[in-house]
C-alpha positions in Angstrom: -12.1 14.2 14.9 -13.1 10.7 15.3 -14.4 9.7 18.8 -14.0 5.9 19.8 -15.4 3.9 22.5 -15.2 0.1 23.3 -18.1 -1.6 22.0 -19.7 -5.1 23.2 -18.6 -7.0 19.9 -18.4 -6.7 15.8 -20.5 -9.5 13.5 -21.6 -8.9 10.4 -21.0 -9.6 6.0 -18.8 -7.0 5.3 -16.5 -5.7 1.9 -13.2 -3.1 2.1 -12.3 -0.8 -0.3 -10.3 -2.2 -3.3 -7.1 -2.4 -3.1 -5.2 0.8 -3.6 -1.9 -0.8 -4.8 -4.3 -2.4 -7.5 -6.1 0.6 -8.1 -3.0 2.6 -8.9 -1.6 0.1 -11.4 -5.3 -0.3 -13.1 -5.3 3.1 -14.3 -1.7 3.7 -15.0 -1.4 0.5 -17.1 -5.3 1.6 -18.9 -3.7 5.3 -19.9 -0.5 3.6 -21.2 -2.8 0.5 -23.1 -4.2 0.4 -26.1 -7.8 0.8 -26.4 -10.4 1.4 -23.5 -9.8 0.1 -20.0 -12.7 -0.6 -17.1 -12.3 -1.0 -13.8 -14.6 -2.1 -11.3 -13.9 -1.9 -7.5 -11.8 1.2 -7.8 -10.5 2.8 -4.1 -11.9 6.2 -4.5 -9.2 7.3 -2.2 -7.2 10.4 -2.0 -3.9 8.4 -3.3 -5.5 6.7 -6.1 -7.2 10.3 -7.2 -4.0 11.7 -7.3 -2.7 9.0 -9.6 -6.1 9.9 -12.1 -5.4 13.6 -11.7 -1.3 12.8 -13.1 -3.0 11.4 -16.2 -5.6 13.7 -17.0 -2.8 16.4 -17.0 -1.2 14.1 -19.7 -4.0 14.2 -21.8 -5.9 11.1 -20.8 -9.6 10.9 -20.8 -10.7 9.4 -17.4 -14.0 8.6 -16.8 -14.8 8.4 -12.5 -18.2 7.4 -10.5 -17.0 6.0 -7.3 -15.5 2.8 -7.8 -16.0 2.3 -11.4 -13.6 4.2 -13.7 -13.3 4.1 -17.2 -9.3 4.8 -18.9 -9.3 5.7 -22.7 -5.7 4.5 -23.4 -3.8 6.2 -26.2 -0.9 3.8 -25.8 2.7 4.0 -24.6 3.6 7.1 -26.5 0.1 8.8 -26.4 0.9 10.7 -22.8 1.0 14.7 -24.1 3.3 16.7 -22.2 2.2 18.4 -18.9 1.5 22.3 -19.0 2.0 22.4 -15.2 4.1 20.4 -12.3 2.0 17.0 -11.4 0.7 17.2 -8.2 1.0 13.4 -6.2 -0.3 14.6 -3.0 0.2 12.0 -0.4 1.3 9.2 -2.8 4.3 7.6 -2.6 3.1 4.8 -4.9 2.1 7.0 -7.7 5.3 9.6 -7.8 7.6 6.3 -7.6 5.6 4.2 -10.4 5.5 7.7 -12.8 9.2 7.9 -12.6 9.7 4.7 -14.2 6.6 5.8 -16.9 8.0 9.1 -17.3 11.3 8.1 -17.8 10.8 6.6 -21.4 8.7 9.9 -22.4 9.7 12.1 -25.5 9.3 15.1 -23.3 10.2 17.1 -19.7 7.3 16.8 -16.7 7.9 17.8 -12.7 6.4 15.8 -10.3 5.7 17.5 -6.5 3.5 16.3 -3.9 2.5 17.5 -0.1 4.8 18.1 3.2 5.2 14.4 3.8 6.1 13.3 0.3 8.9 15.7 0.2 10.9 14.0 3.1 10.5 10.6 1.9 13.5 9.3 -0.1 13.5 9.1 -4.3 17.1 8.4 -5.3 16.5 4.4 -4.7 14.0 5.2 -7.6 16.6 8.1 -9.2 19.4 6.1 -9.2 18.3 3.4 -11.1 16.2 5.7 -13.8 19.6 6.9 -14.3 21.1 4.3 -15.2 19.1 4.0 -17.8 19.8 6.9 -19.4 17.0 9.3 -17.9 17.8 13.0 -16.9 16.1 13.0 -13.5 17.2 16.0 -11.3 15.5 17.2 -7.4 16.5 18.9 -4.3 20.0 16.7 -2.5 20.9 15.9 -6.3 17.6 13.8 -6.2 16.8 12.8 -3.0 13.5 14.9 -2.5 10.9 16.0 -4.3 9.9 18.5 -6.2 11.8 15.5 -9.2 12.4 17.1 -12.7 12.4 14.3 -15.5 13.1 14.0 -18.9 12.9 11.1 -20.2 14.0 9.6 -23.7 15.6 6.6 -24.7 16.6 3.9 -22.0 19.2 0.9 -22.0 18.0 -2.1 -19.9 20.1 -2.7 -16.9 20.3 -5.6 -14.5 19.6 -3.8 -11.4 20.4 -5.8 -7.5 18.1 -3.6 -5.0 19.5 -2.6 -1.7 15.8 -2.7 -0.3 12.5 -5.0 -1.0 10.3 -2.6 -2.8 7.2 -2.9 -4.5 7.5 0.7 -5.8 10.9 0.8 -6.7 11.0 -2.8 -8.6 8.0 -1.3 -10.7 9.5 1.7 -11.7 12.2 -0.2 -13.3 10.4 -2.9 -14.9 8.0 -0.2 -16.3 11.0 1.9 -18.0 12.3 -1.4 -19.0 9.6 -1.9 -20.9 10.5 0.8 -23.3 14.3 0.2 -23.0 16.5 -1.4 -25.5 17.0 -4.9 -24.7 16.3 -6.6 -21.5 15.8 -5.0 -18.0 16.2 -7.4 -14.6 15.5 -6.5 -10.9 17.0 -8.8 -7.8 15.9 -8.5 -4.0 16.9 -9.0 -1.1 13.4 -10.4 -0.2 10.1 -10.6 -2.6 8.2 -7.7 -2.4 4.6 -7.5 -3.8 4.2 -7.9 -7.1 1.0 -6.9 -8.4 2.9 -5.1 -10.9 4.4 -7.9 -12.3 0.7 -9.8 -12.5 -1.1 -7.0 -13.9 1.5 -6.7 -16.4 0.6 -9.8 -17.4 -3.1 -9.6 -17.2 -2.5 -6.6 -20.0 -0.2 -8.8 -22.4 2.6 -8.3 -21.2 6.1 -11.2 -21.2 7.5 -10.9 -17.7 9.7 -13.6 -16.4 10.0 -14.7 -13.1 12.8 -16.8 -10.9 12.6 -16.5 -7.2 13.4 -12.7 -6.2 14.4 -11.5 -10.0 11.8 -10.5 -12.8 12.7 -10.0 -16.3 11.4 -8.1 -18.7 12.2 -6.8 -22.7 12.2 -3.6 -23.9 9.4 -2.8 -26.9 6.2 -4.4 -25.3 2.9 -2.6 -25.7 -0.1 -2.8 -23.0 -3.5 -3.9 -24.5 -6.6 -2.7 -23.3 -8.6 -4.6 -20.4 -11.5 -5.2 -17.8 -10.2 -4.9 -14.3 -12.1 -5.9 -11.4 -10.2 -4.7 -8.0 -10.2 -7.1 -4.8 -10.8 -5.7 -1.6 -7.4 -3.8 0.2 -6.0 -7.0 2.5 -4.4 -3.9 4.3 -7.7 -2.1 4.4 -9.2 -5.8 5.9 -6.4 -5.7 8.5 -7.8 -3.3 10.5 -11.2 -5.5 10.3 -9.0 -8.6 11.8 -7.6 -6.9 14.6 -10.8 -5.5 15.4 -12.3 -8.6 15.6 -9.3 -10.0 17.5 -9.2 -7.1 20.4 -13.1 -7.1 21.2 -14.1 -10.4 22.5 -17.2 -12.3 21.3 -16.9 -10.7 17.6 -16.6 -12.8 14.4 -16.7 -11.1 10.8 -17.1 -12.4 7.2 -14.8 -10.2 5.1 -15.7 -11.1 1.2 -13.9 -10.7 -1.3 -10.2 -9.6 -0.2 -7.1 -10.0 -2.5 -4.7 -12.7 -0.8 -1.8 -12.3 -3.1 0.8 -14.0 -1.0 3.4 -11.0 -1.3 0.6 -9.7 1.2 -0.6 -11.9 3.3 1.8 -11.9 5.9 -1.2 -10.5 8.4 -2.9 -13.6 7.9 0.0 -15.4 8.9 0.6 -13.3 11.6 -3.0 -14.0 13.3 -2.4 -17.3 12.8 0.5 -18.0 14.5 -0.6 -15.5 17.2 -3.5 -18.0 17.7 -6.1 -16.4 16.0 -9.0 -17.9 14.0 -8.8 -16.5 10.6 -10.6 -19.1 7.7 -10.0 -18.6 4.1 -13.1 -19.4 2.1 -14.3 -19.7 -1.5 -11.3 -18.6 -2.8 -10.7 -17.7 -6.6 -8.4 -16.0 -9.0 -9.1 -12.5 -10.9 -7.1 -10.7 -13.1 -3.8 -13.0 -12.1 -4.9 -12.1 -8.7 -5.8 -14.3 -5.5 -9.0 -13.6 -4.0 -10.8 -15.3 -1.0 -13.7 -14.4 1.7 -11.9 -14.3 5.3 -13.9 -15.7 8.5 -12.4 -14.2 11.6 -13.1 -15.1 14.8 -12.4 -13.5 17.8 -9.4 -15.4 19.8 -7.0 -15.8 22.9 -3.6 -14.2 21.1 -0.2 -15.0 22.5 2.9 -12.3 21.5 5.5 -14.0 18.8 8.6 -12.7 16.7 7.8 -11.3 13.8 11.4 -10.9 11.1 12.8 -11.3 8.1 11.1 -12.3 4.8 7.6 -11.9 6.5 8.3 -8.5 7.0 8.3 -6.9 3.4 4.7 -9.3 3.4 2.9 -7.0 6.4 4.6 -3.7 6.5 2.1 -1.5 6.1 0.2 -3.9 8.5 2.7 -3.3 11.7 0.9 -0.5 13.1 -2.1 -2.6 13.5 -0.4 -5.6 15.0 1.4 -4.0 17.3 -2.4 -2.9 18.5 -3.1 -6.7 18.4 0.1 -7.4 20.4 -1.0 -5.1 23.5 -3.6 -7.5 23.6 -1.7 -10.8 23.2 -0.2 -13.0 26.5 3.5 -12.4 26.8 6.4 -10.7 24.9 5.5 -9.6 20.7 9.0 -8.4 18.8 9.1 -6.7 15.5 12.5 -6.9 13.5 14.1 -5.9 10.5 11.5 -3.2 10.0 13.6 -0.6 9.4 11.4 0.3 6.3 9.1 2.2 8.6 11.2 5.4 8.9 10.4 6.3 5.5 6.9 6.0 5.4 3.9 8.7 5.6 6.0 9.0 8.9 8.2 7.7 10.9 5.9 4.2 11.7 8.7 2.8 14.7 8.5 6.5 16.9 4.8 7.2 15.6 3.4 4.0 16.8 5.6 3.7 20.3 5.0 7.1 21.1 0.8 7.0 20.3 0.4 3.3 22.1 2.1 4.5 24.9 -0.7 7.1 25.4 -3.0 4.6 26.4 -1.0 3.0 28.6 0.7 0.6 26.7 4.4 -0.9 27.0 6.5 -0.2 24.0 10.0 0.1 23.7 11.4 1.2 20.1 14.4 -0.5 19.2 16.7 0.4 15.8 14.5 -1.6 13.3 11.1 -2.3 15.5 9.7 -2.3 18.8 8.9 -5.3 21.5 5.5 -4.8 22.8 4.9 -6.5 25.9 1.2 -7.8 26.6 -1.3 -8.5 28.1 -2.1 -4.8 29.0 -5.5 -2.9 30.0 -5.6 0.3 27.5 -7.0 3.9 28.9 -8.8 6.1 26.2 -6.7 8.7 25.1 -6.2 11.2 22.6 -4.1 10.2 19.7 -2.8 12.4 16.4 -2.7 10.9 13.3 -0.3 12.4 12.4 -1.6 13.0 8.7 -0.6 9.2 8.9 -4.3 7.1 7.3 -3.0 3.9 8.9 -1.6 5.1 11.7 -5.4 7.1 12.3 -7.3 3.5 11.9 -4.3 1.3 13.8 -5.4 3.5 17.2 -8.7 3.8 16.7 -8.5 -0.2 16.9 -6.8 0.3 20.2 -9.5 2.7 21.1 -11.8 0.0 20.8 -10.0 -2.4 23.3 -9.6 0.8 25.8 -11.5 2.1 28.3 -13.2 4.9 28.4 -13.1 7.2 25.0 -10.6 7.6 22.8 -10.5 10.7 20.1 -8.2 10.6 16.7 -7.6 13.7 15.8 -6.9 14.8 12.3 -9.1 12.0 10.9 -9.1 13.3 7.8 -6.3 11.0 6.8 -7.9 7.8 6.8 -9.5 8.6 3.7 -6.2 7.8 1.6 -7.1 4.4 1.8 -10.3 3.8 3.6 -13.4 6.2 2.8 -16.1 5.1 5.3 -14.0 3.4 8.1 -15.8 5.2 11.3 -19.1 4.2 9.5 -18.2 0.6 8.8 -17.1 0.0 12.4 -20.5 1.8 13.2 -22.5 -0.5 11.2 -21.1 -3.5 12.1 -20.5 -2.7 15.9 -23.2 -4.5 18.2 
């Protein structure tokens, strides 16, 4: 259990963990490159171990010392077939991204993960995949896990996606890559695309016009050095901290702002909050900047559309921030957080209201009304990392103590949160 009590005010240098979406990709595209890849600022997260465990079971050697991991690629058709299912754990990302890989494979693997990643949906990855010409069977013809694939040889498709997904867009560009002829996705909305850049960063042609990306089938990976920015949705917890306890100011360094994700930043800003972009840079086809947040008088706004896909795994957290904001905060089109590690819409109404807080879920959100004093409670994670760190955040703007249980969660994407706050806490 994590305890939480409010604290006088957070200052400080601090880093986040790399970025987990980044950390996935690094050591996917490394066991399908050619030659040796390192990567530096690795997330030594649950999720991300999961993804390095996949690959080892194919026959990859995988090198791992906290965040500096080494990938001896054996190229596109070097993956050996597994002896035993592949075990995702809590990863959507990874089980979503090695459809798309395992797909193109000469040979049959299962992939299975835990409780939660058998009720999230996989025929919007399916589907596609089968399009192509892969044999992808699961429980609800393919809706759940445990999936059964066998891949072989793909055609490229032009594919429209009902939903803005990072993970599903990937999947098909990365079976496209080994697919005859030319493979497009279209969006309804740009989702990130850090797939897409680290394609690139490892040779790869991809083609890009507004929400469609275009690759051809045949292209090989080369070997590379990676170095990870820090998790922007690791950081967001950081911000809102900052922006709940009054008298705080933080220097984050080094945080990837790739603009498919920085809709928290724009968030705080047009809440009213001081949030400074500093010495920023690009690595690895990635934006990177240091972030100076100060703490600020927030004011509740309307948060919709094409900014959504930019902050969803942020909404937790600023729905914290909007308890704390002067007047009405509404979150729609956000009907994408049903299907996460839960049900994000009835998790974060029903935890909120706990301490006190005036919530009302609605079909694809929830209108927070603010400004409201917060009681310590005694929240459940629910097995849910961001939903663990999101109300220990409101823990700190509450009164009184305030105790997460089942903790354990946060480490998915942020090993050493409770100490960080700790450290930094004054």
């Amino acid at each position: 259990m994590l305890r939480v009590k409010q604290t006088n005010k957070f200052e400080g240098t601090v880093r986040v963990p790399g970025d987990k979406s980044i950390s996935h990709r690094a050591v996917m595209f490394g066991a399908l490159a050619n030659g040796t890849t390192e990567i530096e600022g690795f997330l030594p997260g649950a999720d991300c171990l999961s993804t390095i465990a996949c690959f080892r079971s194919m026959g990859i050697e995988i090198e791992q010392q906290e965040d500096r991991v080494t990938v001896r690629g054996k190229g596109w058709y070097g993956l050996q077939e597994p002896v035993s299912r592949l075990d995702v754990g809590n990863s959507g990302t990874t089980i979503r991204l090695m459809s798309g890989i395992l797909a193109t494979q000469p040979f049959h693997a299962v992939m299975e993960g835990d409780e939660s990643i058998a009720k999230r949906p996989m025929r919007r990855v399916v589907a596609p995949l089968r399009q192509m010409g892969a044999k992808i069977d699961g429980r609800r013809e393919g809706e759940f896990t445990p999936l059964s694939i066998r891949g072989g040889e793909l055609q490229g498709i032009a594919y429209t996606s009902p939903v803005a997904s990072a993970q599903v867009k990937s999947a098909i560009l990365l079976a496209g890559l080994q697919a005859k002829g030319e493979t497009t996705v279209t969006e309804p909305h740009l989702s990130r695309d850090h797939t897409e850049r680290m394609l690139q960063a490892f040779g790869v042609r991809v083609e890009r016009d507004g929400c469609t990306v275009k690759v051809q089938g045949g292209q090989e990976l080369q070997a590379r050095s990676i170095q990870v920015p820090g998790d922007i949705s690791s950081a967001a917890f950081l911000i809102a901290a900052v922006m709940v306890v009054p008298g705080s100011s933080l220097l984050i360094e080094n945080v990837g702002i790739n603009p498919t994700r920085t809709g928290i930043i724009d968030v705080v800003q047009q809440m009213g909050g001081k949030l400074e972009l500093l010495n920023e840079r690009v690595v690895n086809e990635e934006p990177v900047a240091d972030l100076l947040v100060t703490h600020s008088e927030l004011k509740g706004i309307e948060i919709a559309g094409d900014l959504i896909p930019r902050l969803i795994d942020e909404i937790p957290v600023i729905a914290v921030m909007a308890t704390q904001a002067s007047g009405r905060t509404v979150i729609r089109d956000a009907e994408e957080l049903k299907v996460k590690e839960t049900d994000r819409i009835a998790t974060v109404v029903g935890q909120l209201r706990k301490f006190g807080a005036t919530v009302t879920p609605t079909e694809d959100g929830m209108i927070i009304e603010g400004k409201t004093a917060l009681s310590g409670a005694t929240i459940d994670s629910m097995g849910d990392h961001r939903i663990g760190m999101a109300m220990a955040i409101a823990g700190l703007a509450a009164s009184g103590e305030t105790v997460i249980e089942n903790d354990e969660a946060i480490a998915v994407s942020f090993p050493g949160f409770a100490s960080l706050l700790e450290q930094i806490s004054h």
